[in-house]
VOGU-3710 file (C-alpha; in Angstrom, 3 decimals, decimal comma):
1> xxxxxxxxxx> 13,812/9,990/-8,939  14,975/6,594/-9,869  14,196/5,281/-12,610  10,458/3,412/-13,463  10,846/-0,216/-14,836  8,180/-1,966/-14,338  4,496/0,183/-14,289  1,359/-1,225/-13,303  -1,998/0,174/-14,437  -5,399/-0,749/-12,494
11> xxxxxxxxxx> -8,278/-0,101/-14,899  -11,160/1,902/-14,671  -13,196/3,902/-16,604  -11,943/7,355/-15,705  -9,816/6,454/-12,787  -6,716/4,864/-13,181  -4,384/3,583/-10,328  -1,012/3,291/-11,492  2,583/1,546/-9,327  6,053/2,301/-11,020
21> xxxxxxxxxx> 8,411/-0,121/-9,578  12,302/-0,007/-10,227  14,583/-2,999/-11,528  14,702/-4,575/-7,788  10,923/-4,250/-7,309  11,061/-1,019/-4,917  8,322/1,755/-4,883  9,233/4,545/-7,239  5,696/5,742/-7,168  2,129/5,648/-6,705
31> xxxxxxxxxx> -0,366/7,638/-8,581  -4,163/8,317/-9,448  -4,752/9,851/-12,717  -8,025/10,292/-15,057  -8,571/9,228/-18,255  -7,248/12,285/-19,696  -4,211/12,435/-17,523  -2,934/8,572/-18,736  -1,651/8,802/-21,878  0,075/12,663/-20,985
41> xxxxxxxxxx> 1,641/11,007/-18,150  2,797/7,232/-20,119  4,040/9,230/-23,278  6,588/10,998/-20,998  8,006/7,475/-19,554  10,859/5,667/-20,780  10,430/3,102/-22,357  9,652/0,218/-19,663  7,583/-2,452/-18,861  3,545/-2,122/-18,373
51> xxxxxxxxxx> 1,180/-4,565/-17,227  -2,779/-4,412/-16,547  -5,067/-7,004/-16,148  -6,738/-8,146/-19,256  -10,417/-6,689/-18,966  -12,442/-3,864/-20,597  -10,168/-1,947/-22,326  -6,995/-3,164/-22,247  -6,573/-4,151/-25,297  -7,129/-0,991/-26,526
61> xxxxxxxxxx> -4,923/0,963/-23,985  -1,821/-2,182/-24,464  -1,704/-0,745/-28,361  -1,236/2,589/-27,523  1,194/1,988/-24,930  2,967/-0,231/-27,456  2,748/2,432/-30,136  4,225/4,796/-27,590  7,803/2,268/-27,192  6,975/0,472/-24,002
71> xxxxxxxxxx> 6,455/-3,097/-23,942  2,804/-3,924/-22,409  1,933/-7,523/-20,870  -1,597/-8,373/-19,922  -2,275/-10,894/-17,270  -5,393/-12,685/-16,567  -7,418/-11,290/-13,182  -7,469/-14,828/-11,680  -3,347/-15,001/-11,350  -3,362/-11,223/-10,233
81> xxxxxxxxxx> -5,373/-12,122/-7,192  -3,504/-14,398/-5,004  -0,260/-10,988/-4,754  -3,114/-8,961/-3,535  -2,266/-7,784/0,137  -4,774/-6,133/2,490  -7,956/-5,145/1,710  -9,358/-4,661/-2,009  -8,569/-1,224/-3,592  -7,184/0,220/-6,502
91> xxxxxxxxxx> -3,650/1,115/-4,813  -3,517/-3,102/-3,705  -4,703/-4,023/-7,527  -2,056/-2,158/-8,678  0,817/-2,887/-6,554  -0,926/-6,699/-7,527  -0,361/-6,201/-10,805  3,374/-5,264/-10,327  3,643/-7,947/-8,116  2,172/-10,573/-10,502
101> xxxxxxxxxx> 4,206/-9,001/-13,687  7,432/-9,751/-12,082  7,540/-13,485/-11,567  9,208/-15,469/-14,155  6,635/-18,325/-15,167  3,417/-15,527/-15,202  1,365/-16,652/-18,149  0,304/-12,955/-19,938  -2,715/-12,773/-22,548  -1,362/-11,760/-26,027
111> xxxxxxxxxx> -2,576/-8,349/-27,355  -5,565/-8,376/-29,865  -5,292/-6,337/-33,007  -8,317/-4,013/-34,309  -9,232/-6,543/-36,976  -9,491/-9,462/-34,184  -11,706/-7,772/-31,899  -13,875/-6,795/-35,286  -13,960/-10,328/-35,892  -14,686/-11,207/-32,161
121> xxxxxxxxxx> -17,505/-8,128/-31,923  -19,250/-9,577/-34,905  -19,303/-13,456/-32,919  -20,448/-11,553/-30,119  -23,323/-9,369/-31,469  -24,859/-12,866/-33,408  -24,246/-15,126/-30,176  -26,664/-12,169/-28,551  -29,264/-11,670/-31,686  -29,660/-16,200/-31,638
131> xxxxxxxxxx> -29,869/-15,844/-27,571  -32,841/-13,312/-28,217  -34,442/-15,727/-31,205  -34,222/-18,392/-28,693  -36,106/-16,530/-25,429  -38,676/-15,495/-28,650  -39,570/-19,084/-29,284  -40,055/-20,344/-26,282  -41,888/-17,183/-25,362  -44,274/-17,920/-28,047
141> xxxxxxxxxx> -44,198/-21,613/-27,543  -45,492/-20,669/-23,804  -47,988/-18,525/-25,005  -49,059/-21,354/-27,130  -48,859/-24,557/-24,545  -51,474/-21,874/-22,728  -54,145/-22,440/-25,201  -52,839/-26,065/-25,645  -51,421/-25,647/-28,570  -47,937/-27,814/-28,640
151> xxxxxxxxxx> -45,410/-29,054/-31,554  -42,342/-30,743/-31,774  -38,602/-28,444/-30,538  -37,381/-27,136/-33,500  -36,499/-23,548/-34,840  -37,303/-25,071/-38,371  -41,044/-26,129/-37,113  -41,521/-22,873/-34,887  -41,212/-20,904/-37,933  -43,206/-23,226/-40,193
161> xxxxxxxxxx> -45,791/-23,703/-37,764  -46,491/-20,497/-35,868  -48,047/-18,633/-39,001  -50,249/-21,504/-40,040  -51,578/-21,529/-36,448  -52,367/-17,717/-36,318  -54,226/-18,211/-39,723  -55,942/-21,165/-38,598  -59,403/-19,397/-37,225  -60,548/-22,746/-35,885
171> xxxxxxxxxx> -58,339/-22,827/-32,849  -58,525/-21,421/-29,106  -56,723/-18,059/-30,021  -58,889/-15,081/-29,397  -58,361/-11,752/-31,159  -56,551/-9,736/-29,398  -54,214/-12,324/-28,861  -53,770/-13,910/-32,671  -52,621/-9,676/-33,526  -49,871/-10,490/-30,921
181> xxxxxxxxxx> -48,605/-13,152/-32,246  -48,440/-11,630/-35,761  -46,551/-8,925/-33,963  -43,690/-11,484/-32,453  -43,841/-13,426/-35,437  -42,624/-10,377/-37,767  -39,765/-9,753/-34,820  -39,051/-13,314/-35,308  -38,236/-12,897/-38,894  -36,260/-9,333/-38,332
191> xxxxxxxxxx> -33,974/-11,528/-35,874  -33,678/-13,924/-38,905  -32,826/-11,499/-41,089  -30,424/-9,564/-39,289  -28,651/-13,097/-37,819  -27,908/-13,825/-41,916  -26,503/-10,522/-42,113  -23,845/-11,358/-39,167  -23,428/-14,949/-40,556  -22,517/-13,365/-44,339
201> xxxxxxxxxx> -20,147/-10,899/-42,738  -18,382/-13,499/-41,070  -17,928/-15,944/-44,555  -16,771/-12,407/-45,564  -14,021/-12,502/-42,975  -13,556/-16,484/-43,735  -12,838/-15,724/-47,473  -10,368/-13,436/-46,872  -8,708/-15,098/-44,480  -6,031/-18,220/-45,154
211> xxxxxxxxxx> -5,213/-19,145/-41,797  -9,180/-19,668/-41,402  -9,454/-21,868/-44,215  -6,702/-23,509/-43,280  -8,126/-25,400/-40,197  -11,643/-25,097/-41,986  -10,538/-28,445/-43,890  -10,850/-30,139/-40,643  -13,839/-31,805/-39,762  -16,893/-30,871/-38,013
221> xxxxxxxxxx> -14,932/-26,286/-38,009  -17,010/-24,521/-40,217  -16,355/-20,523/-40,894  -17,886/-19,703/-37,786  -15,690/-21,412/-35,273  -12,446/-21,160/-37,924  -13,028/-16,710/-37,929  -13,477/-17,371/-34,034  -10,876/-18,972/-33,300  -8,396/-16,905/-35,537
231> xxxxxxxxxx> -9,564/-14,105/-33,821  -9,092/-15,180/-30,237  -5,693/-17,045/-30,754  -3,798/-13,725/-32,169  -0,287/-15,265/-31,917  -0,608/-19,313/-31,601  3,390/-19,656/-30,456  2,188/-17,942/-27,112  1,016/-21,913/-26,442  3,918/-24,358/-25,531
241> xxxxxxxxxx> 2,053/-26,956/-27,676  -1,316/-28,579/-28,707  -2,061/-29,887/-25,093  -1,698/-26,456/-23,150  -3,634/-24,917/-26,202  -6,768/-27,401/-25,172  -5,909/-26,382/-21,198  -6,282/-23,165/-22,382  -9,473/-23,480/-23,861  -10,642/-25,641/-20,583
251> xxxxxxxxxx> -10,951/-29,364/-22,349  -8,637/-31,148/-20,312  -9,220/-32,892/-16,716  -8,973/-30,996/-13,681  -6,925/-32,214/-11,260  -6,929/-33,082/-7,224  -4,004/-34,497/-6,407  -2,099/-35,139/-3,454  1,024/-37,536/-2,770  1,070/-40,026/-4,358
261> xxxxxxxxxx> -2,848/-40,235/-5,149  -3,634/-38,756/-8,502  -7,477/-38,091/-9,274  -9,386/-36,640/-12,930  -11,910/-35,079/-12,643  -14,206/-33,255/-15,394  -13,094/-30,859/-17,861  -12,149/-27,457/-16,431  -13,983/-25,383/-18,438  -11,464/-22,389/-18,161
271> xxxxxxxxxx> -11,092/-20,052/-20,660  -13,356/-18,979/-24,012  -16,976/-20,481/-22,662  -17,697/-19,456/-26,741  -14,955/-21,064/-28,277  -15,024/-24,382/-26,275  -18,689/-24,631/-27,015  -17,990/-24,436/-30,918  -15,921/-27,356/-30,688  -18,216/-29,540/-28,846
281> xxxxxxxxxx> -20,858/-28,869/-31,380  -18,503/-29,397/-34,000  -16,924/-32,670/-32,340  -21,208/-33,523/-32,006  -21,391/-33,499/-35,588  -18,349/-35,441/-35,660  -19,324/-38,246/-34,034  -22,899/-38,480/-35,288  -21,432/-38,875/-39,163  -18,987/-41,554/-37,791
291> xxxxxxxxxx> -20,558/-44,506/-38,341  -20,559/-43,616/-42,482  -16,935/-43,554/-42,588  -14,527/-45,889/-41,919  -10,924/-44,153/-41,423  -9,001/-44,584/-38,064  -9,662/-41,443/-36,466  -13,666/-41,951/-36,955  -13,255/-45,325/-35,326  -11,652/-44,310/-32,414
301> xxxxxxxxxx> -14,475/-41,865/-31,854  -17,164/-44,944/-31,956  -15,132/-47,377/-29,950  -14,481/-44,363/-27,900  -18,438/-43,272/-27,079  -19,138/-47,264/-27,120  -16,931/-47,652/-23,698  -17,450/-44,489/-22,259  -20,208/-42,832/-23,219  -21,056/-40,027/-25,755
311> xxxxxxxxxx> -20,738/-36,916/-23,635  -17,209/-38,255/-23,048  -16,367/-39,052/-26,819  -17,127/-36,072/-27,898  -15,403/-33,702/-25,349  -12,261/-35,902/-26,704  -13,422/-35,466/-29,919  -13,426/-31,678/-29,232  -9,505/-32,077/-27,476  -8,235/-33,857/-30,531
321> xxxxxxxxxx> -9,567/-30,437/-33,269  -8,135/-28,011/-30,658  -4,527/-29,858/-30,763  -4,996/-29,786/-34,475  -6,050/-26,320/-34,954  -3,207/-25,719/-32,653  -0,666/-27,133/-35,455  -2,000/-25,451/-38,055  -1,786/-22,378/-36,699  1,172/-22,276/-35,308
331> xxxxxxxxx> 3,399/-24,549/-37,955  1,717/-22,692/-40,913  0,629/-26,536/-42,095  -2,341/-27,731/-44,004  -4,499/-30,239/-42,826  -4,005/-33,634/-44,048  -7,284/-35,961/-43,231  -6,729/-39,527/-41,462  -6,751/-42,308/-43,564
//
């Protein structure tokens, strides 16, 4: 059988598709194999080339391929989709794959380690535990509006203000309902509790980390987006430069061009949804402590929202830290503040 140089592996969770492709791109097979059968079957390979899209799993699957001596290249799902021929199955995902794998200018994902997707897993399990603190509020806020009861937005006020309401016998509430909103009140405060828990474990990870301190000296990152962003970034030289590192995280223009006609539009909003919204909050704060400082950089954001608006300034805002992060990621450099 001739030789397998390029492999392509369609994921599942107990099903696996998998195309071997020689040097020239021809079929040297086409297989279905379980979860138990994969790594029995890749172990016995040369070493070669594998490629999967870059979805549930494949990060763990790319490390032990790696460990095994091949040399494993995930691809994003939305450039694997325009080399699929036919109808959708696993056999045309995988023959995709190989497809997509073999062109020269394919952009792949880089491989996460264990510690970055401990990192990421924490950001993930407190972005859920402050969505559920949210829904919580305006639950009980709703509850409240009912018996027209209503107070300034504000997590700071709900929590000041909802137990001084359920102790306050002189309003609407009856009973049965003041005991239920001692009952969401106490969940209220075990969400608190256990989102200061994730937020310590992450200045844990920020501590101990220099590359995260290193682009927390720029204003408006804080440990939360610095850990984040350390974690998602693995190796920063993947990125040409600071401009394809923003494009990456979907804060440049998208484009509709044609001819000679060239038309911006809005952001693109690819990539991290997470990671881009950290830097618009950061780039927020930014902007609103600009008018107490007077370097150049702090300027250009106020002359900047002044002509076009401050949803615009601060998506810039949020460009410019990406770029910078960017550099001091990837030329090892510490952050020197404008003047």
């Amino acid at each position: 059988m001739t030789e397998c140089h390029y492999l392509a592996i369609d994921l599942a969770k107990n099903v696996f598709q998998l195309h071997g492709a020689a040097a020239d791109g021809s079929v040297v097979f086409r297989r279905r194999l379980t979860r138990e059968q994969l790594s029995a079957f890749v172990v016995q390979l040369p070493p070669c080339e594998i490629a999967m899209e870059a979805c549930a799993s494949a990060h763990h699957w790319a490390r032990q391929f790696t460990a095994m001596g091949h040399r494993v290249r995930l691809i994003s799902p939305q450039f694997v989709k325009p080399f699929v021929k036919g109808n959708k199955n696993d056999g045309n995902d995988a023959e995709a794959i190989c497809e997509a794998m073999q062109r020269p200018n394919m952009r792949f994902v880089p491989i996460k380690t264990v510690e970055q997707q401990d990192v990421q897993s924490l950001h993930r399990i407190r972005a859920r535990l402050v969505n559920e603190r949210t829904g919580l509020v305006c639950q009980i806020r709703g509850i409240l509006a009912e018996r027209g009861i209503v107070f300034a937005k504000s997590i700071t006020r709900a929590r000041r203000e909802f137990p001084v309401i359920v102790q306050d016998l002189n309003n609407p509430l009856t009973p049965t309902l003041r005991m239920m909103m001692g009952e969401l009140i106490e969940e209220l405060r075990a969400l608190d509790a256990r989102i200061r828990t994730m937020d310590q474990h992450i200045d844990a990870v920020f501590r101990a980390n220099e590359a995260c301190q290193r682009i927390a000296c720029i204003e408006g990152v804080g440990p939360k987006t610095a850990t984040a962003f350390v974690a998602a970034v693995g190796d920063p030289t993947e990125f040409k430069n600071g401009r394809h590192f923003a494009a990456w995280l979907g804060l440049v223009p998208r484009q509709h061009s044609s001819g000679d006609r060239l038309q911006l539009m809005g952001i693109s909003k690819r990539g991290d949804k997470y990671l881009r919204t950290l830097l618009v909050h950061g780039a927020r704060a930014v902007l609103r402590t600009a008018p107490k400082k007077n370097d150049h950089k702090h300027q250009w954001a106020l002359q900047l929202a002044a002509r076009r608006g401050a949803a615009k300034a601060i998506v810039a805002i949020a460009n410019k830290m990406a770029r910078v992060i960017w550099v001091l990621l990837a030329k090892k450099q510490d952050y020197c503040p404008a003047n």
